[in-house]
C-alpha positions in Angstrom: 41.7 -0.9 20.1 45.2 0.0 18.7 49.0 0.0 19.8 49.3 3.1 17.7 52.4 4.3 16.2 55.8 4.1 17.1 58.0 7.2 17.0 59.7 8.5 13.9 62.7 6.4 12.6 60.5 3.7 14.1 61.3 0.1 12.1 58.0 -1.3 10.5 57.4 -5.1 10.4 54.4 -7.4 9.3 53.4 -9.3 12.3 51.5 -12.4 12.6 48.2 -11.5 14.4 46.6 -14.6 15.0 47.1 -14.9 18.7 46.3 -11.4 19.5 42.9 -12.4 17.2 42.1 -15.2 19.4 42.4 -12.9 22.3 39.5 -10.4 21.1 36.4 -11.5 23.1 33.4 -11.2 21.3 31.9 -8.0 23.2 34.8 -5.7 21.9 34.8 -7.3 18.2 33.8 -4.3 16.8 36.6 -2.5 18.1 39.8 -4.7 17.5 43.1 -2.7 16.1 46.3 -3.6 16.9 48.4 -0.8 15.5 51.1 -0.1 13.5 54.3 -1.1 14.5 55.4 -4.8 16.3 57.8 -2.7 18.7 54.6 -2.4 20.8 54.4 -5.7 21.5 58.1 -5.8 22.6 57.5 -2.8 25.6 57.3 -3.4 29.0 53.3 -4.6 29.7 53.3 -4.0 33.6 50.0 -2.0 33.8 50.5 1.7 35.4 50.4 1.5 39.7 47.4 3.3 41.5 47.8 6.2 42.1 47.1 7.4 45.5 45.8 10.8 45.5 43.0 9.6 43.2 41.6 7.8 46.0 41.3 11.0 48.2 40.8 13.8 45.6 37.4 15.1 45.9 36.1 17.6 44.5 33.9 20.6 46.2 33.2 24.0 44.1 32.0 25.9 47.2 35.5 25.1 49.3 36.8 28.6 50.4 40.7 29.2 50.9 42.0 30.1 53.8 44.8 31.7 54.5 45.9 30.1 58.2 45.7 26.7 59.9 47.9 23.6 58.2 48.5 23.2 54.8 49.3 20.0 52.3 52.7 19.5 52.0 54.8 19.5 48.8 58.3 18.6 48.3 59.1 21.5 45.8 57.6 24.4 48.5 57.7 25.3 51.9 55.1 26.3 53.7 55.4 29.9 53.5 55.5 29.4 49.7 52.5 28.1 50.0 50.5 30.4 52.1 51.5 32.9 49.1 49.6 30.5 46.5 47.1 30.2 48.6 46.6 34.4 48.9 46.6 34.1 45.3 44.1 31.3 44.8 42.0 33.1 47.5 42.5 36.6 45.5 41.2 34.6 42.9 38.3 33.6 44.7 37.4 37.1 46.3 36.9 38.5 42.6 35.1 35.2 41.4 37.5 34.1 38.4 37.0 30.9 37.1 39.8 28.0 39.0 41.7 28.4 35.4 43.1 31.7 36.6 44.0 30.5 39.5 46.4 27.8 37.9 47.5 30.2 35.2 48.2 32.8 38.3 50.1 30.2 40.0 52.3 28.9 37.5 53.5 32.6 36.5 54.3 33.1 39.8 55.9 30.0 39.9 58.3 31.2 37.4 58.8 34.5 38.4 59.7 34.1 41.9 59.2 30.3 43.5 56.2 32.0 45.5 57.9 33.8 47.2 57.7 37.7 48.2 60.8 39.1 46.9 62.6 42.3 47.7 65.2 43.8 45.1 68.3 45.0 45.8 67.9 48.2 43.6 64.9 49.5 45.3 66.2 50.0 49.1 63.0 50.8 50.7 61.4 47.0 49.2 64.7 45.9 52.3 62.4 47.7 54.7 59.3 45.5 54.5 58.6 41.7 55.1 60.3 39.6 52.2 61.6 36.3 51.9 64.4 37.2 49.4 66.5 39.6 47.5 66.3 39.6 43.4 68.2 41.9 41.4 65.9 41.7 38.4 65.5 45.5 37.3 63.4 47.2 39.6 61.1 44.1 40.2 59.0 43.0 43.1 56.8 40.9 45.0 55.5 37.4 43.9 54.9 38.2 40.6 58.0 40.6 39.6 55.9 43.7 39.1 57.5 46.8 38.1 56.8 50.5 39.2 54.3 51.0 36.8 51.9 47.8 38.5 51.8 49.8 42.0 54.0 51.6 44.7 57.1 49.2 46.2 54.8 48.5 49.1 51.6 47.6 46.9 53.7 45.5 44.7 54.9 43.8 47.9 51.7 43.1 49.0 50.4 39.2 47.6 46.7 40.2 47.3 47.8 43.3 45.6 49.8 41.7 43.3 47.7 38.7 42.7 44.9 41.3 42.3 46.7 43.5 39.5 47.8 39.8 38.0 44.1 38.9 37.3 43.0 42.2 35.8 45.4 42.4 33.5 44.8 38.2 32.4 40.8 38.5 32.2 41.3 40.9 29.4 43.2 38.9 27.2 40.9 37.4 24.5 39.5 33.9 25.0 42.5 33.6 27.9 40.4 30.5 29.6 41.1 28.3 26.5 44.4 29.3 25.2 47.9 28.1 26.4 49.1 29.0 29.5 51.4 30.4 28.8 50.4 32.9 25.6 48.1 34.0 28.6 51.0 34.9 31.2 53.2 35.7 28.3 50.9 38.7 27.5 50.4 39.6 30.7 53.8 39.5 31.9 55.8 40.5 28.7 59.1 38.3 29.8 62.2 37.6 28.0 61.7 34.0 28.4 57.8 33.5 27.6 57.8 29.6 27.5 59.4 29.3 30.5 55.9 29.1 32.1 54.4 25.9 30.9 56.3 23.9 32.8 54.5 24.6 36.0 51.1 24.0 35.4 50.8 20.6 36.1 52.2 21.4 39.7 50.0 24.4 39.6 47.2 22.3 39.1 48.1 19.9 41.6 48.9 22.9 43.8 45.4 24.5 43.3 43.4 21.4 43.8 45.5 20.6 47.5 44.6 24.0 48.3 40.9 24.6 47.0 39.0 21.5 47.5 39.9 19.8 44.1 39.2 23.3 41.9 41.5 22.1 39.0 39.0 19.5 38.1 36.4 22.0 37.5 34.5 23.4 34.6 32.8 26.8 34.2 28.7 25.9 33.3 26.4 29.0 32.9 28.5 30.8 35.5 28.7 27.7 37.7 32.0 25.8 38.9 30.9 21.8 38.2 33.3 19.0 38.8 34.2 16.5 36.7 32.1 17.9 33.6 34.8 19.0 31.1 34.4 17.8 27.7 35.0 19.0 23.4 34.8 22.6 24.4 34.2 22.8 28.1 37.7 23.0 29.8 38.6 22.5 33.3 40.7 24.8 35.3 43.5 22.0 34.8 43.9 22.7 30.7 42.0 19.3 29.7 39.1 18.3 28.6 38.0 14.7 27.3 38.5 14.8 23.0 34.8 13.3 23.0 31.6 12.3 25.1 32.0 8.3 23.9 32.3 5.5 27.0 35.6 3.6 27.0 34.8 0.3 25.1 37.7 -1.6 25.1 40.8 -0.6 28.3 44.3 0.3 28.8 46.4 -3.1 28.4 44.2 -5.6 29.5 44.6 -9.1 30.5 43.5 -10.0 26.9 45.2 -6.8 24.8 48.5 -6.3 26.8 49.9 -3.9 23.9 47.0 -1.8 23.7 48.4 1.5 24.8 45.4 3.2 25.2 41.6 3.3 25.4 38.9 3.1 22.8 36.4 5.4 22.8 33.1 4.7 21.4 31.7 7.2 18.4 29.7 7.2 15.3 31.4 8.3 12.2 32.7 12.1 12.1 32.0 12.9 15.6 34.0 15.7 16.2 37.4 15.0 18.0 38.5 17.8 20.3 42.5 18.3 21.6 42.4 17.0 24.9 44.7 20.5 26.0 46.5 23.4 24.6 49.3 22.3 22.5 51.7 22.1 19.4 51.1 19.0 17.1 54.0 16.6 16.5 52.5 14.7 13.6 49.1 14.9 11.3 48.9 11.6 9.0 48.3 8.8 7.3 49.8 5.2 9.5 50.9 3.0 7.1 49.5 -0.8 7.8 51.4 -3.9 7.8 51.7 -4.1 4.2 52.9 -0.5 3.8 49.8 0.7 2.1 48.7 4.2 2.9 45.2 4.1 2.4 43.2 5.9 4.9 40.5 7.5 2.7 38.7 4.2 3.6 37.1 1.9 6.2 39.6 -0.1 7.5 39.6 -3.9 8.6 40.5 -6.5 11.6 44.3 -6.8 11.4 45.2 -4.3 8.7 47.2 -2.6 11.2 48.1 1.0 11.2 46.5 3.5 13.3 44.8 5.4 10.0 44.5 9.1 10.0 45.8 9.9 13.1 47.6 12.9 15.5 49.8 13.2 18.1 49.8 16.6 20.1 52.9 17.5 22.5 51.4 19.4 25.8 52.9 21.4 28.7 54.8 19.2 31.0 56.0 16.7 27.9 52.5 14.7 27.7 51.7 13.6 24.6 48.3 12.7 23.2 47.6 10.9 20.2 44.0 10.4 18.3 43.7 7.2 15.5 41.3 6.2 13.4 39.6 9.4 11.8 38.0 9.2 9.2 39.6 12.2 6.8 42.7 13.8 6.8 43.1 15.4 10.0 42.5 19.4 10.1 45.8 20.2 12.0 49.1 20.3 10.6 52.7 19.5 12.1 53.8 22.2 13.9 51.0 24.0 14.5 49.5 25.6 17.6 46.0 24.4 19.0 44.0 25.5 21.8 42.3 23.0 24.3 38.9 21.9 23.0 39.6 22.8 19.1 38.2 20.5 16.8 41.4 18.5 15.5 39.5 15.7 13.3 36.3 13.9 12.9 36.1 9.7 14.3 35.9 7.1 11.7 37.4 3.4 11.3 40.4 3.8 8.9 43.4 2.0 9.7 43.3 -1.5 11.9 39.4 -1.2 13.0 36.6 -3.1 12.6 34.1 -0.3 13.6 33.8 3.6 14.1 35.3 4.7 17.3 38.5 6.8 18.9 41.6 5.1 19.8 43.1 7.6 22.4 46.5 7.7 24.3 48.1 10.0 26.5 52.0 9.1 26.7 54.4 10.5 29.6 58.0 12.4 29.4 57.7 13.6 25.6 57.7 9.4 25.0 55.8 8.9 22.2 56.8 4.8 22.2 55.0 2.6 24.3 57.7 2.8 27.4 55.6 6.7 27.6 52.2 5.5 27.6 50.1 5.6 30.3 46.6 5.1 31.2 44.0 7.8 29.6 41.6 6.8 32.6 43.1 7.7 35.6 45.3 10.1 34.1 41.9 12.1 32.6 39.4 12.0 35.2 42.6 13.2 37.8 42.5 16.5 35.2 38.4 16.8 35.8 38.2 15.4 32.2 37.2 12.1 32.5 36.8 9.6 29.7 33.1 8.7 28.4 31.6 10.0 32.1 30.3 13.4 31.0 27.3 14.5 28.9 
């Protein structure tokens, strides 16, 4: 286990360990890191609330959409908004895409027009037919903000039309189930503001699995939606997938480890570490431990603090998730772009570790201190990734 580092500008201090040492119980001795910075220990401990909807979320892969009777509420969308994701999702359905389309569809509709069935002012006969409001974007219509050369103004103003002509162009861009959001809308939509997309696809998800039986949590198998079953390179329609197979050994700030910000997940040495979503990595290095040193080529030991090699990766919606203890320099570099399921690093023990394993966070609002972290468990198996439960 490890606190993990602070953010950058963070101030370094030696701490005394002893009384987090007495704390280790003698099952998780093998995995006892405490991390590199003492501001950990100074955060708010208060373990994250249950969260409701994980009680009721189920999952079911053969769930059909339909288009009438009463639908979950949201506080973002009325209801006709959401009868228009749901002709979309079941769009999606009727031409059996994977759920990922569905959330990628979503969220670019989002963006383009709230869900709803716009009309343009420039094109009078779009006035003449059912719409639920005006835009003024060019000559723009419908849900998704097609232009003339998508359809006819009544086509374009028709959602399963639209959503239609949206899916045909996304399935033929390359490898589009595993690559950001939104590169995927960006190339089929060609907008002036391309990232403006990634900020909806948590809701899409959310949005997707209210409205299809839980379909964000699943994972395409030999042509098969499963729930529950994305891991490394299997990603669920949500964007996620669990960064290795290895149970949870040691939990999110226990009664015994308050500061430990994250889980510990249990792997030999250079198992293959996979980015838990599509993202842009924030940092790619070596943690220095209490006394400074910067020594990550080797094993480390109880209380020599640091979090070793390690990464953090920014993702849509301002999570954060960091990897510790690898075992080489990582294979990512700040800055750059990855793809869910990539392989970022290989497991080890380097930095404050007793044994070969993966320290793992997942950190809220672009927080990369401990007031952002939050726990992995919940927060992965909500996204059909969940942590050390999948072959």
């Amino acid at each position: 286990m490890s606190a993990g580092p602070e953010g950058p500008g963070a101030v370094r201090r030696k701490l005394r360990v002893g009384v987090l040492a007495t704390a280790v119980t003698v099952v998780l001795t093998l995995f006892c890191c405490v991390g590199g910075a003492g501001a950990f220990l100074l955060a708010e401990l208060d373990d994250d609330p249950k969260d409701p909807k994980l009680a009721s979320l189920s999952c079911d892969p053969t769930y059909r959409v339909e288009l009438t009777g009463d639908l979950p509420h949201f506080a973002e969308y009325g209801e006709g908004q959401l009868r228009n994701a749901a002709a979309i999702i079941k769009t999606g359905q009727e031409m059996k895409l994977p759920a990922r389309g569905w959330v990628i569809a979503l969220a670019t509709a989002m963006q383009e027009s709230a869900l709803r069935n716009l009309a343009n002012s420039t094109v009078p006969a779009s006035l003449a037919l059912p719409h639920e409001g005006v835009g003024a974007d060019h000559d723009s219509l419908g849900l998704f903000q097609q232009r003339p050369g998508w359809g006819s103004v009544q086509q374009r103003m028709t959602p399963s039309y639209a959503a239609r002509k949206f899916y045909q162009k996304m399935a033929k861009v390359p490898n589009w189930q595993r690559r950001p959001l939104t590169v995927v809308a960006q190339r089929v939509q060609v907008s002036a503001f391309p990232d403006a997309y990634a900020k909806h696809e948590e809701l899409a998800g959310r949005i997707v699995d209210a409205l299809a039986g839980g379909a964000a949590r699943t994972v395409e198998i030999a042509g098969k939606a499963v729930c529950d079953a994305a891991a490394g390179a299997r990603i669920a329609a949500s964007g996620w997938t669990a960064p290795l197979p290895g149970g949870v050994v040691s939990g999110f700030r226990t009664a015994a480890r308050r500061s430990h910000q994250g889980v510990d997940l249990a792997a030999e040495k250079r198992t293959p570490i996979h980015a838990a979503s599509a993202g842009r990595v924030l940092v790619a290095r070596c943690d220095p431990d209490f006394a400074g040193r910067r020594d990550c080529d080797r094993d480390g030991w109880p209380n020599k603090g640091g979090c070793g090699w390690f990464v953090d990766i920014l993702h849509a919606g301002g999570f954060i998730t960091r990897y510790c203890h690898m075992i080489e320099r990582p294979r990512v570099r700040p800055g750059q772009e990855v793809t869910a399921g990539e392989v970022i690093g290989l497991s080890g023990t380097s930095g404050n570790s007793s044994g070969p394993h993966l320290h793992f966070e997942v950190h809220r609002n672009g927080d990369r201190y401990s007031s952002g972290a939050t726990n992995p468990v919940p927060f992965m198996r909500e996204r059909g990734a969940p942590l050390g439960e999948t072959g």
